[in-house]
GUDO-142527 format. One record per residue: residue in three letters; residue number from 1; x, y, z of N, C-alpha, C in turn. Coordinates in steps of 0.02 Angstrom, whole numbers, always signed. Example, Ala and Ser with C-alpha at 12.3 -4.5 7.8 and 13.67 -1.06 7.14 Angstrom:
<nodes>
type  seq  n_u  n_v  n_w  ca_u  ca_v  ca_w  c_u  c_v  c_w
ALA  1  +660  -284  +390  +615  -225  +390  +660  -165  +390
SER  2  +642  -112  +354  +684  -53  +357  +645  +2  +394
</nodes>
This chain:
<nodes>
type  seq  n_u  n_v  n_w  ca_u  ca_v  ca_w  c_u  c_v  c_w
UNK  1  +1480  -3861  +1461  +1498  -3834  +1397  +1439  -3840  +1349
UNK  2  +1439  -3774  +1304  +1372  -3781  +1267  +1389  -3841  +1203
UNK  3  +1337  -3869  +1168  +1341  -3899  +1105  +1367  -3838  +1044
UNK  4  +1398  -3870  +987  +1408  -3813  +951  +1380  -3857  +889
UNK  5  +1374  -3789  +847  +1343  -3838  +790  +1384  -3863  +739
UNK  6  +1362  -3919  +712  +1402  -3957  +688  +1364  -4000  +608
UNK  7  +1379  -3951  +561  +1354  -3974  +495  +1379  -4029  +470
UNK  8  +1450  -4061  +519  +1435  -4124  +463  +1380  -4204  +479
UNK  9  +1324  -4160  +509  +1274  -4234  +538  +1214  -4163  +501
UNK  10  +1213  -4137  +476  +1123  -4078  +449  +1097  -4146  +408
UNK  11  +1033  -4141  +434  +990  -4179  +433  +936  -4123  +377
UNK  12  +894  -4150  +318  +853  -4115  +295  +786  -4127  +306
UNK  13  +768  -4170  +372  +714  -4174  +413  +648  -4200  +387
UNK  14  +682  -4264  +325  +641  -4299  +276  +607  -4252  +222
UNK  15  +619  -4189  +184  +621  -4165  +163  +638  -4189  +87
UNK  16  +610  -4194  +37  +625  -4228  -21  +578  -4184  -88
UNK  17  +619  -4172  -132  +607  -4120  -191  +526  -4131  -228
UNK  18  +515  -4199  -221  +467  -4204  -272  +460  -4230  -343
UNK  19  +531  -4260  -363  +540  -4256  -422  +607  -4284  -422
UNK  20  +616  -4346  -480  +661  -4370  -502  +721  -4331  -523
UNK  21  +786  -4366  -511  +851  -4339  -538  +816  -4309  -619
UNK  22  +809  -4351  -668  +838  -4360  -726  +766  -4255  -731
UNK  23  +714  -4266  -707  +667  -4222  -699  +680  -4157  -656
UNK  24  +735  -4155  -632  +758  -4105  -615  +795  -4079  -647
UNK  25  +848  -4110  -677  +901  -4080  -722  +860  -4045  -786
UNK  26  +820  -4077  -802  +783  -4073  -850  +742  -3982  -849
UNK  27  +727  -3994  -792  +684  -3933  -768  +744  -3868  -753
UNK  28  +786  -3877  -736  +841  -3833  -729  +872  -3797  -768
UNK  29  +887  -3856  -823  +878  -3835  -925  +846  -3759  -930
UNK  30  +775  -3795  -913  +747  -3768  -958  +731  -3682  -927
UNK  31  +721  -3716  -857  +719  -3637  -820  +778  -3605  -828
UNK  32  +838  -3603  -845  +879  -3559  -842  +875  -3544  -930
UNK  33  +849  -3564  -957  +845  -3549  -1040  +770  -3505  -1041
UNK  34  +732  -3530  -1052  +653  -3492  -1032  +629  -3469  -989
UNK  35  +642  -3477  -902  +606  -3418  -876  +667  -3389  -845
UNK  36  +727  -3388  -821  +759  -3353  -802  +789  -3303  -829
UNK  37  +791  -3337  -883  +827  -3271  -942  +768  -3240  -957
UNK  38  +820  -3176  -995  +783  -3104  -1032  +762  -3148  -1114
UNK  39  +790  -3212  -1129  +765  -3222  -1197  +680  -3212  -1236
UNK  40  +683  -3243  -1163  +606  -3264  -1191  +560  -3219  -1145
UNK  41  +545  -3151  -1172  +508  -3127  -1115  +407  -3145  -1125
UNK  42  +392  -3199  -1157  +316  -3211  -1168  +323  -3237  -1119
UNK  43  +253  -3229  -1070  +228  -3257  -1000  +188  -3310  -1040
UNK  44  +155  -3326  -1098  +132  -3389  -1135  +150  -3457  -1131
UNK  45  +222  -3435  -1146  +275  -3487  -1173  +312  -3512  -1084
UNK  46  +310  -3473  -1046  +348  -3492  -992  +295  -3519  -932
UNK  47  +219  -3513  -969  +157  -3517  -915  +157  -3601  -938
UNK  48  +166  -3615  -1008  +164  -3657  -1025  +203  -3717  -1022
UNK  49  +285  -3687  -1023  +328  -3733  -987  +323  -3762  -894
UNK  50  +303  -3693  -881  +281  -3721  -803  +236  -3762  -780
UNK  51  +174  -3761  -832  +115  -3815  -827  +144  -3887  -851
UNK  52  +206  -3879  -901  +221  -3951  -913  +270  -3978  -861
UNK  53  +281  -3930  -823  +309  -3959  -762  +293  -3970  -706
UNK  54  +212  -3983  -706  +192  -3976  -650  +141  -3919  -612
UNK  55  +181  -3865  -618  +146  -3802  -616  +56  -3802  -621
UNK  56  +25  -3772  -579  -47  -3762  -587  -77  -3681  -586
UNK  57  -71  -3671  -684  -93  -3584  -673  -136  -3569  -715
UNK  58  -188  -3530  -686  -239  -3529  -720  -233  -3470  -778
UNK  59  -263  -3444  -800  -261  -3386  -869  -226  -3329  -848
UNK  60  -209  -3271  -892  -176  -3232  -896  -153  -3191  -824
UNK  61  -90  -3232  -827  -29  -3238  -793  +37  -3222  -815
UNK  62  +54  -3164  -787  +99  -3103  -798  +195  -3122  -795
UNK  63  +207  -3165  -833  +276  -3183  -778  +325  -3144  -816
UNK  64  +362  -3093  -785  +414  -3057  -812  +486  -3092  -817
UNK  65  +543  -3067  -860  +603  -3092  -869  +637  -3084  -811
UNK  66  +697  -3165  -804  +733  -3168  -730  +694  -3199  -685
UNK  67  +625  -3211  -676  +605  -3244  -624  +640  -3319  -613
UNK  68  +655  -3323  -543  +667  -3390  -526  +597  -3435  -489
UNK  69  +591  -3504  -493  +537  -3537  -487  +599  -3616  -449
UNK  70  +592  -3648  -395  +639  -3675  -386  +596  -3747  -421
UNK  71  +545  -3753  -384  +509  -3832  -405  +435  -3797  -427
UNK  72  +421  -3818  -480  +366  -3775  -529  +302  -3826  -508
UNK  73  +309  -3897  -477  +271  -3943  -469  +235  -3949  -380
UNK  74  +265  -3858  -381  +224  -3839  -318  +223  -3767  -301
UNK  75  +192  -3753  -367  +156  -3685  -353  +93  -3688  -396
UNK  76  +53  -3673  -366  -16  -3648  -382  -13  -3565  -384
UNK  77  -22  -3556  -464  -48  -3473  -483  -146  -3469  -493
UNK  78  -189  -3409  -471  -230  -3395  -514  -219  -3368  -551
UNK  79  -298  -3332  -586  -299  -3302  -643  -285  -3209  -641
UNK  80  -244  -3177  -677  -225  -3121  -693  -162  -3110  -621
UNK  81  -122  -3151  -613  -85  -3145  -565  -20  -3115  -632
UNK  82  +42  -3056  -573  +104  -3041  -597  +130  -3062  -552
UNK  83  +196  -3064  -584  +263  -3084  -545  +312  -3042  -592
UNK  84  +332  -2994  -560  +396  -2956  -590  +458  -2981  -598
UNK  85  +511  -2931  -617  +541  -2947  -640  +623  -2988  -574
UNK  86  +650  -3030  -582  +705  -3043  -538  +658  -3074  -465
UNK  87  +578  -3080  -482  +555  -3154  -398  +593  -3184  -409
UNK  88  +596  -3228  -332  +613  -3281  -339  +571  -3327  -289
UNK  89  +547  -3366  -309  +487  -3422  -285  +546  -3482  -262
UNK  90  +565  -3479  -196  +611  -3510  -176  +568  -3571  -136
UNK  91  +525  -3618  -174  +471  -3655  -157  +474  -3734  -137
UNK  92  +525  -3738  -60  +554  -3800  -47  +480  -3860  -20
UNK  93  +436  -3800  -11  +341  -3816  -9  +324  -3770  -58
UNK  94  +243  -3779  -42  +184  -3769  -69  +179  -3693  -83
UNK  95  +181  -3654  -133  +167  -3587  -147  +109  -3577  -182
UNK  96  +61  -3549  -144  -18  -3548  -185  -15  -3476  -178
UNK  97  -36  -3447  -254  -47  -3353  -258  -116  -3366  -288
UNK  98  -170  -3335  -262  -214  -3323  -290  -252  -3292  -342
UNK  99  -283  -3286  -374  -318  -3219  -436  -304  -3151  -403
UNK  100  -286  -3095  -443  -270  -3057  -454  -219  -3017  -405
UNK  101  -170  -3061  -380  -118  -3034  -341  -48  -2997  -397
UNK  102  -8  -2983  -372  +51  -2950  -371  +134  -2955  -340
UNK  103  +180  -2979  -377  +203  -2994  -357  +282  -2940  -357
UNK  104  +316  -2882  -347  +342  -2824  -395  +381  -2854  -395
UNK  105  +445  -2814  -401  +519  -2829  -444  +551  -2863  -372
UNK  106  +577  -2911  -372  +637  -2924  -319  +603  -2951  -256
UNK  107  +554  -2979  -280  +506  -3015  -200  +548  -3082  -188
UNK  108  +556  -3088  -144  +569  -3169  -117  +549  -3199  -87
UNK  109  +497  -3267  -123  +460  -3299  -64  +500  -3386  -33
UNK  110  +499  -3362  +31  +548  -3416  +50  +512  -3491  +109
UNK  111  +508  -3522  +66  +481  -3591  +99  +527  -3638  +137
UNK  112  +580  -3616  +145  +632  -3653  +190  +673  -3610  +257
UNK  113  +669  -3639  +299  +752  -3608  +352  +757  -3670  +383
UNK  114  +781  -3651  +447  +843  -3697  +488  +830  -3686  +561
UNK  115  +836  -3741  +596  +832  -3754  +672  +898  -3736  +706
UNK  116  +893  -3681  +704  +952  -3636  +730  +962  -3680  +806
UNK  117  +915  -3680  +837  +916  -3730  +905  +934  -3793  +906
UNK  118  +961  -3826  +842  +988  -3885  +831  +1054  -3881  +815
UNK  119  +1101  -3938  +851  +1172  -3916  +831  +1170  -3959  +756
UNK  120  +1121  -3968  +726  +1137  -4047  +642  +1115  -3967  +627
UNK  121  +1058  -3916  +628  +1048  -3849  +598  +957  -3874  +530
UNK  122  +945  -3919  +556  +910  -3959  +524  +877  -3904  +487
UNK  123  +829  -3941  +418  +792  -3910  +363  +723  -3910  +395
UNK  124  +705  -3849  +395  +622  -3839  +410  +593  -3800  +345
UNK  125  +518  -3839  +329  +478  -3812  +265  +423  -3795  +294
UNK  126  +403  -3743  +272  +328  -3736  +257  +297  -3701  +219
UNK  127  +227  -3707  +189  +189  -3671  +125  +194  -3615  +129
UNK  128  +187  -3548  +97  +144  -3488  +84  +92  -3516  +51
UNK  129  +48  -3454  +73  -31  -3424  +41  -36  -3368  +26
UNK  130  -40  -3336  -48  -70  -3290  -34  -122  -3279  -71
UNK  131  -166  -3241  -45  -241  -3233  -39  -254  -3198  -106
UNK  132  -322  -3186  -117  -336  -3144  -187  -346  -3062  -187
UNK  133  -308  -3039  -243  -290  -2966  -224  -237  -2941  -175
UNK  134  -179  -2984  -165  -132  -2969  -134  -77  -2921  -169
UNK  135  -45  -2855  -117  +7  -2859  -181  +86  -2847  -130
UNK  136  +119  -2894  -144  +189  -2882  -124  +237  -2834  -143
UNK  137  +266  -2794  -142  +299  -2715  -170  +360  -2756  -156
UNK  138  +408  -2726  -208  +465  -2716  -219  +520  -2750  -160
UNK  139  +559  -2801  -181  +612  -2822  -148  +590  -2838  -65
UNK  140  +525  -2854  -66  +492  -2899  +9  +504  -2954  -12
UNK  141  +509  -2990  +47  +526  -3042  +91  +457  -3078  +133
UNK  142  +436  -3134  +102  +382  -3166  +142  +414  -3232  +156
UNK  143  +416  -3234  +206  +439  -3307  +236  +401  -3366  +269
UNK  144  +442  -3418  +278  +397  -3486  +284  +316  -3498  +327
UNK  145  +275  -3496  +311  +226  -3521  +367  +180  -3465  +336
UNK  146  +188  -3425  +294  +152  -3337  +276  +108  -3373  +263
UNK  147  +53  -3333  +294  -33  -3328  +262  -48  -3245  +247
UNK  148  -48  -3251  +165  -81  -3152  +167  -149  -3155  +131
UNK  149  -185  -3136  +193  -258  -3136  +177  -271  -3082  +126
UNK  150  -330  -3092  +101  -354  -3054  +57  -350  -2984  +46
UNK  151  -316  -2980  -5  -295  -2900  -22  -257  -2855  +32
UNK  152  -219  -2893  +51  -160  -2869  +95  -105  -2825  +39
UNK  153  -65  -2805  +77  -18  -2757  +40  +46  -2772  +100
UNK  154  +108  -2778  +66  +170  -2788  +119  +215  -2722  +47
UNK  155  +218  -2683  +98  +258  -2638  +86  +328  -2652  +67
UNK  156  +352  -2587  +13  +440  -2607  -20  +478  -2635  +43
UNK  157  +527  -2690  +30  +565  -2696  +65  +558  -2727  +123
UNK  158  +499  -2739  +158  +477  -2774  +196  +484  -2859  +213
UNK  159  +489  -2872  +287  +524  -2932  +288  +450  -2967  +335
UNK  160  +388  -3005  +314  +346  -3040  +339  +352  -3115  +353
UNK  161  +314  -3116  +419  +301  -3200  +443  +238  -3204  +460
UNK  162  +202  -3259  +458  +145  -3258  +501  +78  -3249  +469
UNK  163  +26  -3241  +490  -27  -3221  +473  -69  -3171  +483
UNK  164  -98  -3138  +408  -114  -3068  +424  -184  -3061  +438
UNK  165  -213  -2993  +434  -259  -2986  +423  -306  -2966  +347
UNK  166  -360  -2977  +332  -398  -2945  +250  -381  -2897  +260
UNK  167  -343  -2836  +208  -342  -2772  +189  -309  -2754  +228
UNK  168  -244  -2783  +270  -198  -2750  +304  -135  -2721  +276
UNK  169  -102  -2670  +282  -39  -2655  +251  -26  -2654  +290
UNK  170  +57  -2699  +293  +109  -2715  +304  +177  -2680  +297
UNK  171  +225  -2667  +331  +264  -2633  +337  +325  -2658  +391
UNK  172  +382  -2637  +356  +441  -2649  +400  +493  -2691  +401
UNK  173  +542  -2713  +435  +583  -2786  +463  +578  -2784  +558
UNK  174  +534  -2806  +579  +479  -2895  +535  +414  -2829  +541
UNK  175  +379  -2857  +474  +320  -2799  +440  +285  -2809  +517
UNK  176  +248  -2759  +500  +209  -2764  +552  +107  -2707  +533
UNK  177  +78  -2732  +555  +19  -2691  +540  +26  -2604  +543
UNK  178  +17  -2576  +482  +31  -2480  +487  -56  -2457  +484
UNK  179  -93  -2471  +449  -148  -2484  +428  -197  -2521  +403
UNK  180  -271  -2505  +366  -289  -2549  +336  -282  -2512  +240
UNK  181  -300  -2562  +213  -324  -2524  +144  -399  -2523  +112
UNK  182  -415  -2473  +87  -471  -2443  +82  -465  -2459  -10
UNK  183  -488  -2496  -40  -509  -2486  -92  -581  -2464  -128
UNK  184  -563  -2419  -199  -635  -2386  -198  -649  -2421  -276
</nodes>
């Protein structure tokens, strides 16, 4: 008889936030008041709350209303980076975006899944990267372990793993290489 899985032993595989209770709640505040909401749409004021949380972003940095940010005390932005409107930086690791990437409306970058091959279903993390001059289109999906080299492009809608190539566009569920890009 096979094992079946059985969530009441899920294990989060020493997996730990980074950050105190009283510093989480705290941070939760404030993200659902300043960067999640439409109130406050200055990328100033919310670049600024994120640096007091940790956050490491360098100059003019684009962050549109609705973005979600889960732990701000592990993402690294460069300089002239966007993030549209409704990301969500689902950052259970390390999220590093480089200078002058792109991030469009409805991207989700996801630093966590699950050991489907485990009947506990255990928590697996790992970083994204992405490279400088990247740009993610509309309602993609980059998932755990992503490396997007330099000035890559992952097409609308697109669901990526893995590591790419410089100046590759990306495409699909699971993206896959269509071309390169030619910038002039």
């Amino acid at each position: 008889m096979q094992a079946k899985t059985d969530l009441s032993h899920y294990r989060k595989g020493g997996y730990k936030p980074g950050r105190g209770f009283f510093c989480m709640v705290l941070w939760t505040i404030c993200s659902r008041v300043f960067i999640e909401s439409g109130w406050f749409p200055f990328s100033k004021i919310k670049r600024f709350i994120l640096i007091c949380f940790g956050a490491k972003i360098e100059k003019h940095v684009v962050i549109k209303p609705f973005v979600k940010i889960k732990f701000p005390w592990k993402l690294r932005i460069g300089s002239y980076v966007w993030i549209g409107e409704h990301c969500w930086i689902d950052n259970l690791d390390t999220v590093s975006i480089q200078s002058h990437s792109c991030l469009s409306q409805r991207v989700y970058l996801c630093c966590g899944n699950h050991n489907f091959n485990s009947a506990t279903f255990d928590l697996i993390t790992q970083p994204i990267e992405i490279k400088q001059g990247v740009w993610v289109a509309a309602s993609a999906c980059v998932m755990p372990g992503t490396i997007l080299e330099e000035h890559v492009v992952v097409t609308a809608g697109s669901i990526i793993s893995g590591h790419t190539i410089p100046y590759g566009i990306y495409k699909g569920n699971p993206a896959a290489l269509v071309k390169t890009r030619s910038l002039k």
